[in-house]
C-alpha positions, 0 to 999 in steps of 0.5 A: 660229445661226438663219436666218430667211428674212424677207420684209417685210410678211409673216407671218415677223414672228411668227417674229422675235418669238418668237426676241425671246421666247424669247432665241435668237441669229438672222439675219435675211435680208431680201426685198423684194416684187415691185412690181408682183405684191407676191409673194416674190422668186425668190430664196426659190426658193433657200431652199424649192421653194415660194419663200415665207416664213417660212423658218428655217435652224438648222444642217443643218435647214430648216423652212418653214411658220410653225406647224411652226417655231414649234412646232419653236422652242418645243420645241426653245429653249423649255425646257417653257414654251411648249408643253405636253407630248404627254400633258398636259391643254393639248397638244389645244387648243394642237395645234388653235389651232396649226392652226387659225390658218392652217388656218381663220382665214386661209382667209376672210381670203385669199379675200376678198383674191383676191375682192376683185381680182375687183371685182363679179365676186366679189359672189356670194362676198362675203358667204358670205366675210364671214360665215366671217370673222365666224364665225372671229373670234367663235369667238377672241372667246370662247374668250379671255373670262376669260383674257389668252391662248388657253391661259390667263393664260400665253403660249404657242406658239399666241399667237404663231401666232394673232397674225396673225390677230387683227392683220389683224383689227384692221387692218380695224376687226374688233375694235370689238365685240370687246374680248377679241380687241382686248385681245389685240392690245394685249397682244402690242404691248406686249411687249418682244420684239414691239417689239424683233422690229419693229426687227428686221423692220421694220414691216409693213402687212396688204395 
């Protein structure tokens, strides 16, 4: 049985409904952020030298790092239907929205996190930062017109990688002039397994 190293209100949400997705028998092993720094436990150390999560365990193979296990679930459980084959026409772009998510979106997003700590100190940096957010998201915003999903009109690995992103998105009232975008948040919360993963998890706030 699948492992997964879950720790709350993080990005190993995502994990847990595409295992919901995709009907595979999983653990979930629960973390509690410290109080005070809001990081992982030392716990996780345990798991992966780098102590954060997601983190999965599947018989003699751990794999860390969301991209590589949701590519690595899909492949692996997902019997062709959720990430296209090496040589087809959709493996190019579903390879660079599978890195792009945390490669690019997230990067403006935790900057403006740990600048944010910064109080006036950070002004500088502010809007170079918000307009990389702005940058990233409108890049989303098209490439979803005309299509439920970033592949097409069927879900795919990378949705799930992505959806992160346009949650946090939302989360901070990004998606009002964006309705593709918003349209895509409100497909994913409407899923069963999205709704059964949260059962699982428990929910999760985009600090």
């Amino acid at each position: 049985m699948i492992i997964v190293h879950h720790l709350e209100h993080s990005r190993s949400q995502r994990v847990l409904w595409f295992l919901e997705e995709l009907g595979v028998d999983y653990e979930v092993r629960f973390y509690a952020r410290d109080a005070v720094t809001n990081l992982a436990p030392p716990e996780l150390k345990a798991v992966h030298p780098l102590g954060k999560s997601p983190v999965i365990e599947d018989g003699g193979v751990t794999v860390a790092e969301s991209g590589a296990i949701i590519d690595y679930l899909a492949r692996k459980y997902g019997d062709g239907k959720y990430a296209p084959a090496s040589n087809s026409r959709d493996y190019l772009a579903y390879s660079q929205w599978m890195h792009f998510a945390e490669g690019s979106a997230m990067t403006p997003f935790l900057l403006a996190l740990y600048a944010g700590r910064l109080g006036e100190h950070a002004a500088p940096l502010m809007p170079r930062i918000q307009s990389e957010i702005v940058n990233h998201l409108d890049y989303m915003e098209a490439a979803l017109a005309g299509r439920d999903w970033f592949l097409g009109n069927e879900i795919s690995a990378a949705d799930f990688q992505l959806s992160f992103v346009a949650e946090i998105a939302g989360a901070q009232g990004l998606l009002a002039d964006r309705p593709n975008l918003a349209g895509f948040v409100q497909r994913i919360h409407a899923r069963d397994g999205y709704r059964r993963a949260l059962e699982k998890g428990g929910p999760y706030r985009f600090a």
